[in-house]
Structures are given as C-alpha cells and as structure tokens.
C-alpha positions in Angstrom: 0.0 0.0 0.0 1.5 3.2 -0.9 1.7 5.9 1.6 0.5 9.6 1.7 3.8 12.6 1.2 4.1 12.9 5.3 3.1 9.6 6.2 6.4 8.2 3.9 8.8 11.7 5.3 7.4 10.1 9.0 8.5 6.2 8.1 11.7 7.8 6.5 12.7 10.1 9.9 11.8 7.0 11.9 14.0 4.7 9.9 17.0 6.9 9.5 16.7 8.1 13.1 16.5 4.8 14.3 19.7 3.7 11.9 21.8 6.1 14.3 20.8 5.8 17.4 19.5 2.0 17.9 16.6 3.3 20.1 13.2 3.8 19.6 12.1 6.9 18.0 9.5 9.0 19.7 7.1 11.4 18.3 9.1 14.5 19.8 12.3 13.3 18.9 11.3 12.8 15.2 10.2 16.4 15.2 13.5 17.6 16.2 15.1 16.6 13.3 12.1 15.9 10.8 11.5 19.3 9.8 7.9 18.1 9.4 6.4 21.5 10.5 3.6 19.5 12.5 2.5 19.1 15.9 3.1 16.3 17.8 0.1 15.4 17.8 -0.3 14.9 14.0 3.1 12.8 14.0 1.5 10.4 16.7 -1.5 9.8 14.7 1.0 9.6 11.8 2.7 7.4 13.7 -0.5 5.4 14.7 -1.6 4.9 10.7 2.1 3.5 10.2 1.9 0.9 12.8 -1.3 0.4 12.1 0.1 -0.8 8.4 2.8 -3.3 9.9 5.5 -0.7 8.8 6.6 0.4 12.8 5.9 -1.0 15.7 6.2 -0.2 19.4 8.9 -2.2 21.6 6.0 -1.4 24.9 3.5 0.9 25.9 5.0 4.4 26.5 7.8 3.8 24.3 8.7 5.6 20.4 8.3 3.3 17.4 11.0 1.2 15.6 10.1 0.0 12.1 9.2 -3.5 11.0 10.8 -5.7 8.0 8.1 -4.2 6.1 9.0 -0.8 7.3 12.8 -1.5 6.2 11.7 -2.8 2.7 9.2 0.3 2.1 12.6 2.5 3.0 14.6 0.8 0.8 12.1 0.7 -2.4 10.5 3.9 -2.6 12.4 6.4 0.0 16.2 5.5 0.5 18.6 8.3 -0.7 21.2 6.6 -3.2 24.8 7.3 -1.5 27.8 6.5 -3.3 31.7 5.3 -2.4 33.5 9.0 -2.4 36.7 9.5 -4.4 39.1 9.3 -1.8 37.5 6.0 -0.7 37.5 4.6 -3.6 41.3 5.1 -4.3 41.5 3.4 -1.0 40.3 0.6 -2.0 41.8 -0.2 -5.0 45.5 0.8 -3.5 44.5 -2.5 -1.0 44.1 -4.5 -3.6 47.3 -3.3 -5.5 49.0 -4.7 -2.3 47.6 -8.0 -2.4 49.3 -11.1 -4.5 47.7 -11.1 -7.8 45.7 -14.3 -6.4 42.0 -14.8 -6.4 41.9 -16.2 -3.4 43.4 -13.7 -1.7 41.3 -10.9 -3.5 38.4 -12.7 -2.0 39.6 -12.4 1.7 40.6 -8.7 1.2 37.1 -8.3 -0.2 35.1 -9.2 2.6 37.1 -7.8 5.1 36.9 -4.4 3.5 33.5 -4.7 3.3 33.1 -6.1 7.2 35.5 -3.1 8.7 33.5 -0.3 6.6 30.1 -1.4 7.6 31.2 -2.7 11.0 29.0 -6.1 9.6 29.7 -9.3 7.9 31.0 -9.1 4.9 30.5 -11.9 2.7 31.8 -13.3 -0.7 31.4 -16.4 -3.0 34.3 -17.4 -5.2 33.8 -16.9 -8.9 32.2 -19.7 -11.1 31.5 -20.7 -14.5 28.5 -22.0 -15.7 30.4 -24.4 -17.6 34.3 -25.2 -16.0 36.5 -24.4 -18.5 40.1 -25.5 -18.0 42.8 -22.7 -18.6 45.9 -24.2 -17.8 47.7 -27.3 -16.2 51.6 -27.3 -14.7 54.1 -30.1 -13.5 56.7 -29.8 -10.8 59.1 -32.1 -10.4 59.5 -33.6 -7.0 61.3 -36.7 -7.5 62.4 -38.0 -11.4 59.1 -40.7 -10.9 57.0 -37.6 -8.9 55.3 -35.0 -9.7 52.8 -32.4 -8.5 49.9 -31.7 -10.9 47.9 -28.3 -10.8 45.3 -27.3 -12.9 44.0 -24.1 -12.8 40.2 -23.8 -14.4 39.1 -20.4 -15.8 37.4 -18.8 -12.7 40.5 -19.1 -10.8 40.0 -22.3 -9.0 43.2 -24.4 -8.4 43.3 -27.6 -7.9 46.3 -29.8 -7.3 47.5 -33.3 -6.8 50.5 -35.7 -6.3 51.1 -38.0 -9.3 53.2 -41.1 -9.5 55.1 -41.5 -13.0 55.5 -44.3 -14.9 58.8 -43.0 -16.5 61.3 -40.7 -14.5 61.2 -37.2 -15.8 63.1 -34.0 -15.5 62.0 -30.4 -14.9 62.6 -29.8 -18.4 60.9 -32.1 -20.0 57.7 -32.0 -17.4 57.7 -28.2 -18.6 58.1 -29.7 -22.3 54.7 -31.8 -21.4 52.8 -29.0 -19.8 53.3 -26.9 -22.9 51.7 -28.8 -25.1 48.8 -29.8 -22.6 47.9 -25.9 -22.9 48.5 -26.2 -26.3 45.7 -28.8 -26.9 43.3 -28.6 -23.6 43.4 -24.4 -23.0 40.2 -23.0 -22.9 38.1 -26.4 -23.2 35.1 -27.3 -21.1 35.5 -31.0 -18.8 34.1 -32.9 -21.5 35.8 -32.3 -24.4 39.1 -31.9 -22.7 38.2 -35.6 -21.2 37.8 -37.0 -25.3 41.1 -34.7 -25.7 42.8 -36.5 -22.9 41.9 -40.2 -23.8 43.8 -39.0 -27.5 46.5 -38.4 -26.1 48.4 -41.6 -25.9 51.6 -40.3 -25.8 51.9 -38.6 -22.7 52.7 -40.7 -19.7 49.5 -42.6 -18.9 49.5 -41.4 -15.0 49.1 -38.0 -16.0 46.0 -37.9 -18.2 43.4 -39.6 -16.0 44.4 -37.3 -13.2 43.6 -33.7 -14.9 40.3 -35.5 -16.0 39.5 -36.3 -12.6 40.6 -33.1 -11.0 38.4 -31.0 -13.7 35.6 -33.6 -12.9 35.5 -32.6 -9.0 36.2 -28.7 -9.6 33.2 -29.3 -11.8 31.2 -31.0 -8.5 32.4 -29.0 -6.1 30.0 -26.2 -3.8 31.3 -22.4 -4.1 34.2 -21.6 -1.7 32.5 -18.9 0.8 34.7 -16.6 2.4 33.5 -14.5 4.9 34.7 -11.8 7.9 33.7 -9.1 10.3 31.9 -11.4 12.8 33.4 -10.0 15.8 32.4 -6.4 14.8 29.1 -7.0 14.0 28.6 -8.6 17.7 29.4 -5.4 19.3 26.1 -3.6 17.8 23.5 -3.0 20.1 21.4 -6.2 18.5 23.8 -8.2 20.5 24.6 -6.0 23.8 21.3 -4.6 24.5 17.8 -6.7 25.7 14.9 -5.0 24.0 11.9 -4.3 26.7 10.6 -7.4 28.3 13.0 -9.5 26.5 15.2 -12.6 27.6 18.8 -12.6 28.0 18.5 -15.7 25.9 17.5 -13.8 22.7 20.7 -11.8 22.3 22.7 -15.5 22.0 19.6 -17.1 19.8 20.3 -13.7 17.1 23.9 -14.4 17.6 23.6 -18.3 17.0 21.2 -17.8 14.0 24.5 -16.1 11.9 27.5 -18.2 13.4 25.5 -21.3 11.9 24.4 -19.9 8.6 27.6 -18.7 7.9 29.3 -22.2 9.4 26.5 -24.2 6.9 28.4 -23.1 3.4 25.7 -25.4 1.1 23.1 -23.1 3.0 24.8 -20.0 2.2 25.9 -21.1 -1.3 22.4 -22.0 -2.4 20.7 -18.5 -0.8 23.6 -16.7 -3.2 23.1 -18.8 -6.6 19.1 -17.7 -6.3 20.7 -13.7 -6.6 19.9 -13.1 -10.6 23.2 -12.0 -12.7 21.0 -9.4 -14.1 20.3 -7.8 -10.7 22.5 -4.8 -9.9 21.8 -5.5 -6.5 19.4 -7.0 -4.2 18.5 -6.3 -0.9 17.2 -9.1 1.0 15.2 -8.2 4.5 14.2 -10.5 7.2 13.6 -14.4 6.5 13.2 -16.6 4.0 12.4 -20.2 3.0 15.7 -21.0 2.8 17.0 -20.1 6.3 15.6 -18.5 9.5 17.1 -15.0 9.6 14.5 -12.7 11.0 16.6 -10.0 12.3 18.7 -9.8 9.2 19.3 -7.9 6.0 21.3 -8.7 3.0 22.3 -6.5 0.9 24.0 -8.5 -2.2 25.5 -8.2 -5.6 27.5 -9.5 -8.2 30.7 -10.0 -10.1 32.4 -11.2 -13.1 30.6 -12.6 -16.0 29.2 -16.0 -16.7 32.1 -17.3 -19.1 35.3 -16.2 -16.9 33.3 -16.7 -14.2 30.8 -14.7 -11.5 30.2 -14.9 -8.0 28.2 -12.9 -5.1 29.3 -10.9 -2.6 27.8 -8.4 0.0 27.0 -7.2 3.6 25.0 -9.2 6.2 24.0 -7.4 9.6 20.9 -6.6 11.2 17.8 -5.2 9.8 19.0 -1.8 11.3 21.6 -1.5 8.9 22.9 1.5 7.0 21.4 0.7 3.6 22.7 4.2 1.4 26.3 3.4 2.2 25.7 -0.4 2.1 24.2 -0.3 -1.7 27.1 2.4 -2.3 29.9 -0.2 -1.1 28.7 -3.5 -2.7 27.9 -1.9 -5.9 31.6 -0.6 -5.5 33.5 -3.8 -5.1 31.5 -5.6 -7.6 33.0 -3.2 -10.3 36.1 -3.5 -8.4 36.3 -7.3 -8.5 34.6 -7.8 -12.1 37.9 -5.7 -13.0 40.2 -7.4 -11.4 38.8 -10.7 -12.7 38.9 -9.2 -16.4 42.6 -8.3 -16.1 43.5 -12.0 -14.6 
C-alpha cells in the first residue's frame, strides 16, 4: 500500500533516526530533526496509521516506534537516498588491492574484510564460477624424477592440485616440455571435451591424463568456496549488547547463533547466493526466507564477473538496522572492483 507525502517523510525520519541511534524513535524526537512542520500530535497519529500498516511498531506501551521488516523494505524501495563510495575511498580501495598477491583467493579475503570493517557487519563473498568449467591451464613440478605435482588451474581461478606417481622418470625440463603442449591442446576447453582430448593423447605418460580429467571432474562437483569476515564487529552492535523491553537474555545468543550457523552451513549459504539473478545490480534481502531463519537480518548482495570467466556474489549481512545508502554504495563498488580485477586476470 503506498503511503501519503508525510506519512512516507514520518516512516523515512523514523527509519533513518533509528539507523543512528538503535533506540526507539518518539514522536518528539522525530520532530527535532524531521522538519515536518507538524504538531506532535499529527506525528502520533502519523505514527499510529504507520503501525497500524505493519510498517513500525512499538517495543511497549509508552515507548517511540521502531520499524518493521516491512518498514525496512518500504525504505529501501520507494524512500532510500542513493549514497555512493566518495573518491578518496575509492582510491583506498583499490590501493589495497594493489597490495595483495595477484591471487584470487586472496582478493576474495581482502574483499570481505573491507566490506566487514566499513560497515562494521559481515562481509560476505562467494568465489567466482563458470556456468560451464573451463580449463585454462595445467603445470608439472618435479619432485622426485618418478613424482610429480599436478595443478590445474580452471578459468574462474580455481586451483586444484594433486601428487602423481610416473611411470617413466622425468626431469623439470621435460615435465615443462609436457605442460606446454597440454595448454596447447586442452586451453580454454570445457571437462568434457578436454576428457575426449585426454583419452587421444596416448603419448603422454598414462598417469598424467586420468588425473587432470578427474581433477576437472570434481572442480566441476564441487560447492562455491564462501569466504566471509567481520563477525566480531558485528557482535558489538547493540542487537547483540542490549535486551529490547521485556526480553530474555537468551534472545541476544539465539540472534547471535542464527549467523555463526548460517555462515558455518556453506551449502546453505551457497544456495541462498546462486538464487541472486546475474541481471540484478543488486538485491537487498530483509528479514527471512524459506531457505533459512534470519528474521533480524538484511542482506544486501551483488554481483561479479561474468558467466564465461566466471561470477560470483558478494555483500554485507547485519541486522535489519543496517545503513542501507552506504551499504548499496559499497557492494555496488567492489562488484566493479572485482569484475575488473577478474577481467585483467
């Protein structure tokens, strides 16, 4: 149901005023910084139509209003002032990641840790993936002259690696000779043709073949590698220190436990990501879902990378009181930042 001119300035003062200051937002504190030009009065019947509409609620009796899941997703469709990463942040951010090893794992880390420490929540991110795995290269070390070590590196960034036995002993040289001309024939090739490539080639030593097959094979299988960080920041908000009226001490552990076992149940997380659709900028996700019991929190996702090098989701996850201006501003940053820096890889 849309709301009237005042009735949405009201939700939006009670929102944003309750964003700053975790507490309950009374009718005379709303018209201090409102600039409703109303009495207080009008903002408490205002107030009244609101919670009347499931968009704010009241914690008890003589208390102010906070707003409601609905409330939140009312804000963030039709009232939420579009913030942006400034300049000098931004230059920020991208000197971090100049500072980093030009591996994808480690640009994963650094992203959700910039993203927990600026929002003081969870910051969250799923490794790229392809819709189909596509292999870009293999390499073999020499060990011993009769072992090797086998890594194969698909075109997301995924590396995978395994101990091989020879059947003939071979020098450094000539396993680099042998890697070559892998690239030269299984580059860029999805698992099953680069299988029908591997089974032709009946020159190379017969331990090596089945190997890269099976190590494409479970790269192919595997769930999305979830990395995630800011835990310990996002437990010193008031959702986690401070009992709302009449509740039990028990319900500041039961918000807690709700996010240490989603994040610890990476299938869970990995199949509430894959549902975020590539064409959506981003996607702001408030309260619970089907998928898993998350009442208290928002999500506030996007994505990265394309579909044939690879895409994957990242974003902040805190409670529904969450700064959602400079949230939006920051994911939709980093998801430019890392769709670069898995372009240039």
């Amino acid at each position: 149901m849309l709301l009237s001119e005042r009735q949405e300035r009201v939700l939006k003062s009670v929102v944003n005023i309750y964003i700053a200051t975790a507490r309950p937002v009374s009718s005379t504190a709303l018209l201090s910084v409102s600039g409703l030009g109303v009495s207080s009065a009008t903002v408490r019947n205002e107030m009244g139509v609101l919670e009347d509409l499931g968009y704010v609620r009241q914690l008890h009796t003589s208390g102010g209003r906070v707003p409601t899941n609905a409330g939140y997703r009312y804000y963030v469709e039709r009232l939420m002032n579009m913030g942006r990463v400034s300049d000098s942040d931004a230059r920020t951010i991208r000197h971090q990641f100049h500072q980093v090893h030009t591996e994808v794992q480690e640009w994963l880390k650094l992203a959700a840790t910039i993203m927990a420490s600026r929002m003081h929540n969870v910051g969250l991110i799923t490794a790229p993936k392809s819709t189909e795995v596509r292999l870009r290269h293999v390499e073999l070390l020499s060990i011993q002259p009769r072992v090797a070590l086998l890594i194969v590196v698909v075109q997301d960034g995924s590396v995978l690696q395994e101990m091989i036995s020879l059947a003939e002993p071979h020098t450094q040289e000539e396993l680099g000779s042998l890697s070559r001309g892998l690239n030269d024939v299984l580059q860029g090739l999805t698992v099953a043709v680069a299988d029908v490539r591997l089974f032709e080639l009946t020159h190379v030593d017969a331990s090596i073949t089945p190997m890269i097959s099976h190590l494409l094979r479970r790269c192919d299988e595997q769930h999305t590698q979830v990395f995630h960080a800011g835990l310990a920041d996002m437990i010193r908000q008031p959702e986690f220190t401070d009992l709302r009226p009449g509740e039990p001490l028990s319900s500041l552990n039961q918000r807690l436990g709700q996010m240490v076992e989603f994040l610890q149940r990476g299938f869970v997380v990995d199949r509430l990501l894959s549902e975020i659709q590539p064409a959506a900028q981003i996607q702001i996700v408030i309260g619970s879902d089907d998928t898993v019991e998350l009442r208290d929190y928002s999500f506030v996702l996007g994505r990265y990378g394309d579909e044939l090098e690879g895409s994957g989701v990242l974003g902040v996850i805190g409670p529904t009181r969450m700064e959602y201006p400079r949230a939006v501003a920051l994911v939709r940053y980093m998801s430019e930042v890392m769709t670069d820096l898995m372009q240039a890889y």
